[in-house]
Structures are given as structure tokens and as C-alpha cells.
C-alpha positions in Angstrom: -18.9 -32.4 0.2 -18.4 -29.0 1.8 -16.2 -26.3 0.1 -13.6 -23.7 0.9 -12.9 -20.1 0.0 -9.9 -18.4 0.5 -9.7 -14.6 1.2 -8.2 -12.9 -2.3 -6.7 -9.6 -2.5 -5.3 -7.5 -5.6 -2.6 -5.7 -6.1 -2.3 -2.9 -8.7 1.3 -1.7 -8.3 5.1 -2.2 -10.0 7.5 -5.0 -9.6 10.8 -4.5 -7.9 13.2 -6.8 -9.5 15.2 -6.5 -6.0 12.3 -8.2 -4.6 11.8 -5.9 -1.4 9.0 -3.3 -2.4 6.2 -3.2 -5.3 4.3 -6.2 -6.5 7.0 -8.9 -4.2 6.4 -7.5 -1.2 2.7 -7.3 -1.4 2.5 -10.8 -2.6 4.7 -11.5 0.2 2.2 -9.8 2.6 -0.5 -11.5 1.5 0.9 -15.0 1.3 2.0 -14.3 5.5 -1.2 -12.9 6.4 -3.0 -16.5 5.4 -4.4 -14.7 1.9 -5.1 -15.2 -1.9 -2.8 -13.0 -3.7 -3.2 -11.8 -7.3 -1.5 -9.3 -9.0 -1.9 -6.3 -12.3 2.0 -5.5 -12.7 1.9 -1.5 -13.9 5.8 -1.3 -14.2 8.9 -2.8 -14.6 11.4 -1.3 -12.5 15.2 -1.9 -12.8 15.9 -2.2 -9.2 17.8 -3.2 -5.9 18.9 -2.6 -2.6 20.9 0.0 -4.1 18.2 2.2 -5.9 15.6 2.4 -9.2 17.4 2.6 -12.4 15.0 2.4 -14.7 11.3 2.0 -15.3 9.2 0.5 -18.3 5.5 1.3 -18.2 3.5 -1.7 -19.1 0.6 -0.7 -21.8 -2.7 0.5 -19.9 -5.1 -1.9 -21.7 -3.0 -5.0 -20.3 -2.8 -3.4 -17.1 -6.6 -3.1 -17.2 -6.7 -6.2 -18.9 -4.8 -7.7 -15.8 -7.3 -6.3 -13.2 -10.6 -7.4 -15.1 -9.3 -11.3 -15.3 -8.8 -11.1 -11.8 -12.2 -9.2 -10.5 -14.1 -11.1 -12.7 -13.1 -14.7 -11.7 -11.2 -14.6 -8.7 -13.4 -11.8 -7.2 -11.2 -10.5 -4.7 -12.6 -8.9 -1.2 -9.8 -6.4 -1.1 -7.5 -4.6 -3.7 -4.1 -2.3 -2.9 -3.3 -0.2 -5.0 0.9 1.3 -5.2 2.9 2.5 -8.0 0.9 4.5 -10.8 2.9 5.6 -13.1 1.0 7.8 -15.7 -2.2 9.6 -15.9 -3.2 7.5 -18.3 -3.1 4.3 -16.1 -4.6 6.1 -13.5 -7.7 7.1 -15.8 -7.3 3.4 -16.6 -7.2 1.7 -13.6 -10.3 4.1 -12.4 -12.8 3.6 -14.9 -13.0 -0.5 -14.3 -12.8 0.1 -10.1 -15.8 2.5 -10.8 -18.0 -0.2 -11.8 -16.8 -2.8 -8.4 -17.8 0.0 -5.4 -18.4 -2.6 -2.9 -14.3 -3.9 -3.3 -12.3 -1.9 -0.5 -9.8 -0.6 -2.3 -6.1 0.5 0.0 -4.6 3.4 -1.6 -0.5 3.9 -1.3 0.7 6.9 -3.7 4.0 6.1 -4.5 5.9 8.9 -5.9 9.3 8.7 -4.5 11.4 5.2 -3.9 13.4 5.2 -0.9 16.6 6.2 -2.9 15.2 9.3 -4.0 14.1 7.9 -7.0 11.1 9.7 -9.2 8.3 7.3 -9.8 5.4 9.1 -10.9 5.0 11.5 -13.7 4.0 15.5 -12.5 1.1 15.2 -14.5 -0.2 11.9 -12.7 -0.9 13.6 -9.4 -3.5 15.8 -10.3 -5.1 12.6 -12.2 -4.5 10.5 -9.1 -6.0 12.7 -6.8 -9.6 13.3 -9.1 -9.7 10.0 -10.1 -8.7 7.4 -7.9 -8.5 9.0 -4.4 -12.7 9.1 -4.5 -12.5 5.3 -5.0 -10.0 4.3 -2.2 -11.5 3.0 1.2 -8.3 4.9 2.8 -5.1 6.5 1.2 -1.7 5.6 3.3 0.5 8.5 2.1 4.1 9.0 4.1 5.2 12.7 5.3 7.2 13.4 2.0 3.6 12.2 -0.3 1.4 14.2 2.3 3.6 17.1 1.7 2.9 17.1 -2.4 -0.3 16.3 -1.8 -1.2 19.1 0.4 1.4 21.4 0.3 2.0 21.3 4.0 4.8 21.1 5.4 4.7 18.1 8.3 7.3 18.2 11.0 4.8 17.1 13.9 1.3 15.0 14.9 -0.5 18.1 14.5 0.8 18.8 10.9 -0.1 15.2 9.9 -3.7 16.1 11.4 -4.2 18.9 9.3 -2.9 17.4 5.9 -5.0 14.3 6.9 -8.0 16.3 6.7 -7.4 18.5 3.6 -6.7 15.2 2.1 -10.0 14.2 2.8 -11.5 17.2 0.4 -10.1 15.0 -2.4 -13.1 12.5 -1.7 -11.4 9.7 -0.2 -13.2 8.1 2.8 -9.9 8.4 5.3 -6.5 9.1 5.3 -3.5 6.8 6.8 -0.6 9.4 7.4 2.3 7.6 8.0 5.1 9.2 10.1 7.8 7.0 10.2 10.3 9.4 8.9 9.7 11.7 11.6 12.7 12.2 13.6 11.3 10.6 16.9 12.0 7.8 19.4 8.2 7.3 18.9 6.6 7.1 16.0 3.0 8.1 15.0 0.6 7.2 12.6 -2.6 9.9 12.3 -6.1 8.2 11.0 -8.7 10.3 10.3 -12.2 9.6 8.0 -14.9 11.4 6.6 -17.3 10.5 9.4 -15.0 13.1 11.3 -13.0 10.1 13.5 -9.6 10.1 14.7 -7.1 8.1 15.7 -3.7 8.5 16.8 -1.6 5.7 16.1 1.7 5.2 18.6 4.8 3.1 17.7 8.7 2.7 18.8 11.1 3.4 16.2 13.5 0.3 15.6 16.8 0.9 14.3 17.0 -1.2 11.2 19.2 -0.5 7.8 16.4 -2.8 6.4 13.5 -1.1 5.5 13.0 -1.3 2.0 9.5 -1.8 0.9 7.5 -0.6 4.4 4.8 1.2 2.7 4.1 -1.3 0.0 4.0 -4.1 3.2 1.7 -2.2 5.5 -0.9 -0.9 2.8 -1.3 -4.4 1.9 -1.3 -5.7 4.8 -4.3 -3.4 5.8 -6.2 -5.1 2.8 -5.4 -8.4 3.7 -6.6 -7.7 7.1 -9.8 -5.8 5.2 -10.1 -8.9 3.0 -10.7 -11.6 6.0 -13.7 -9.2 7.3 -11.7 -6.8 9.5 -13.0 -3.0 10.0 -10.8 -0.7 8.7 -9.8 0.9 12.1 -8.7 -2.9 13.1 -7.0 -4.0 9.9 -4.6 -0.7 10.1 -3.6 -1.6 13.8 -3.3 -5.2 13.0 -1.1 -4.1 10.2 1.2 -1.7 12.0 1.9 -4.9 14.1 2.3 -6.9 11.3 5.2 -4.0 9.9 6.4 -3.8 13.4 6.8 -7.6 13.8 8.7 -8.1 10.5 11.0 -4.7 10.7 11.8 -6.0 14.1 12.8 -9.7 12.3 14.8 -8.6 10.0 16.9 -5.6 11.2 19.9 -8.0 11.6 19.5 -9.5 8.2 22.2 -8.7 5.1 20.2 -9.0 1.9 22.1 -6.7 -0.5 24.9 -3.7 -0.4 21.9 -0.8 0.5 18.3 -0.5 2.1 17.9 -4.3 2.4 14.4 -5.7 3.0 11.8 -7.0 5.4 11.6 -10.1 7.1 7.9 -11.1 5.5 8.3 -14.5 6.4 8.9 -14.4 10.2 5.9 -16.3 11.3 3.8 -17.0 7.9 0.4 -18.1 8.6 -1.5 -20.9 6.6 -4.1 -19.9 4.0 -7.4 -19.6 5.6 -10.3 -21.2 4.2 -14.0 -20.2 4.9 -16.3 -22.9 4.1 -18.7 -21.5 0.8 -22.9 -21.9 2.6 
């Protein structure tokens, strides 16, 4: 009797009770791009359409704990990482990815919640940046995150060029900058990796209140598209798509008083299955 496979990915990152962002929203992802998911929940957040209220860290060993029960059965082909709270859980998180290189791992530094709202510790950065940015495949920072990253200021293309590639000096293999808070009819995306390629990534801006959670959705979509064999180059345009598509579905959509959600669920696709030789 033949058997089946399905495409896993992991996702290290925070819960959002609200269910728009974090650990829901990449779940979501995964379950509408036909994949696996599994999840290591870092934080609790206290949270809505409205804002974060409060956050409770979840102890690093079962965080770690978390991660190794999943790598070790479920052995997922792609992990996304989002929400890091601590320096701690950073060091945590780094020393079990350390000993899985051949895992892609899609890196989203979450410092700042759509509301405003702090959620990262100052001293986590400097952690995040020497130990887990030389384990991610790609890190999908937004202008505000590629500002406190680099230090440079980003108002156009070319200023997302140049903090793309000091980002690279922190020994990640590329760089996602995402511009969709630039104040633009169009919208650009700037890819560059260590091999010295670039890629300028073009999009329409839709006019949506609901667009809670787009950085958790896109990063993990790009590993669900990494997890069913994609190159990275094609999972990140497959993704933007993907965001484009489900922005685009549910800008007309009331879920809540504030920044509402996305529309994950637009066109879900069925798990996919590859038969095990």
C-alpha cells in the first residue's frame, strides 16, 4: 500500500488571542497553502483588533521543549520564526536550530505590533541579530524593523537597498525588506542575498482597514511555499500573491472595533500529499 507525506512547517512565534497575527495567522497560512502546521508558542499576548495589552513569556526550556518534539518527529521542511521576546529565548531557540542546518528557517523580527505596541526587549536585538540572523534562510524585516536594525533611515527603494545589504553583514543569507508602509500607490519589496542578487519586488497598494497580522502571513507563507520544494526567490513572489490575494478578500470585512484581519481563508487549498518512495 503506497504512503503519503504532507509538507510540515514550524512556527516559533507568539499567540494573538485576537486571532489575526502571531501563531493564528501562521497556522492559518499554512492550513491555506495545502500545509502541515505545527507550532512552539513563545508568548501570550493579551490582544485584539484594538492593540497588545499585555504579554506573558512562556519559560525557554518549554519553548525549546516545543521545537525539539516537533523537529524530532514531525521533521518539518520549513520553520518561521516571529515574535522573540527575550535574549534568552533567542539564545534558546538558536542553540537547538544550530544542530538542524539543512531546515530553511524564514526569519520575521517582530519588535513593534501594529498599535505601536513594544514586543521585544532592547536587549534582545543585539542577541537576535548574533544569534539567529546567521541561521535564517532570509529575514523579512518591515521599514520601521530595517530602521533599528541598521540605523537607516528608509523613505525610498534605494534606502531599503542599502539597509538590505548591511543587513546582510549580520550573516544571514538574504534579506526580505518589506515596504508596505511606504507612502506610495505602488508598493515595493527589495530582495537581496549573499550571492550578490537582487530583486525588486512591485505591488499596488489596496486600501484596506484590515491588515492586521500581514507580516506574520507573508513570512509564513514564504516557508510554506519553501516547504513544498519552492526556491526561495519563487516562494517570496508566490507569497506576496498569496498576501495580495487575501488583503484584497477581506478589505470589506468587519472583524472587530480596530485593525481587523486578513481573509486567510479565501480560496484554502487541500493538504497536499507526496507519496513516501
Amino acid at each position: 500500500m503506497k504512503q503519503y507525506k504532507y509538507p510540515v512547517v514550524l512556527t516559533i512565534a507568539g499567540s494573538d488571542s485576537g486571532g489575526g497575527a502571531g501563531i493564528q495567522a501562521d497556522l492559518k497560512t499554512f492550513s491555506a497553502l495545502g500545509c502541515f502546521g505545527t507550532s512552539a508558542i513563545t508568548a501570550i499576548t493579551v490582544q485584539n483588533t484594538l492593540g497588545v495589552t499585555a504579554i506573558h513569556s512562556i519559560p525557554v526550556d518549554i519553548v525549546k521543549g516545543q521545537i525539539k518534539a516537533v523537529i524530532d518527529d514531525l521533521k518539518p521542511q520549513a520553520i518561521k520564526i516571529g515574535m522573540v521576546h527575550s535574549a534568552e529565548l533567542a539564545k534558546g531557540i538558536a542553540e537547538i536550530l544550530l544542530k538542524e542546518p539543512s531546515i530553511p528557517v524564514v526569519l520575521d523580527p517582530v519588535m513593534i505590533s501594529t498599535s505601536g505596541h513594544k514586543l521585544i526587549e532592547d536587549e534582545t536585538v543585539d542577541v537576535l541579530t548574533s544569534h539567529l540572523f546567521p541561521l535564517a534562510t532570509v529575514i523579512t524585516p518591515n521599514l520601521d524593523e530595517a530602521a533599528v536594525l541598521t540605523g537607516v533611515k528608509l523613505d525610498n527603494v534605494d534606502d531599503m537597498q542599502k539597509a538590505a545589504i548591511k543587513l546582510l553583514e549580520t550573516g544571514c543569507r538574504s534579506v526580505l525588506v518589506k515596504g508596505g508602509h511606504l507612502k506610495s500607490k505602488v508598493l515595493y519589496d527589495v530582495f537581496v542575498d549573499a550571492n550578490g542578487n537582487e530583486l525588486v519586488f512591485e505591488g499596488e497598494f489596496i486600501q484596506s482597514n484590515n491588515v492586521h497580522g500581514t507580516g506574520c502571513t507573508l513570512s509564513s507563507a514564504i516557508g510554506a511555499y519553501l516547504a513544498r520544494g519552492e526556491r526561495l526567490n519563487v516562494a517570496i513572489s508566490l507569497a506576496r500573491d498569496y498576501i495580495k490575494e487575501v488583503i484584497e478578500a477581506g478589505k470589506d470585512v468587519r472583524t472587530g472595533e480596530g485593525n481587523g484581519p486578513l481573509n486567510h481563508f479565501f480560496n484554502p487549498q487541500k493538504l497536499i500529499k507526496y507519496e513516501i518512495l
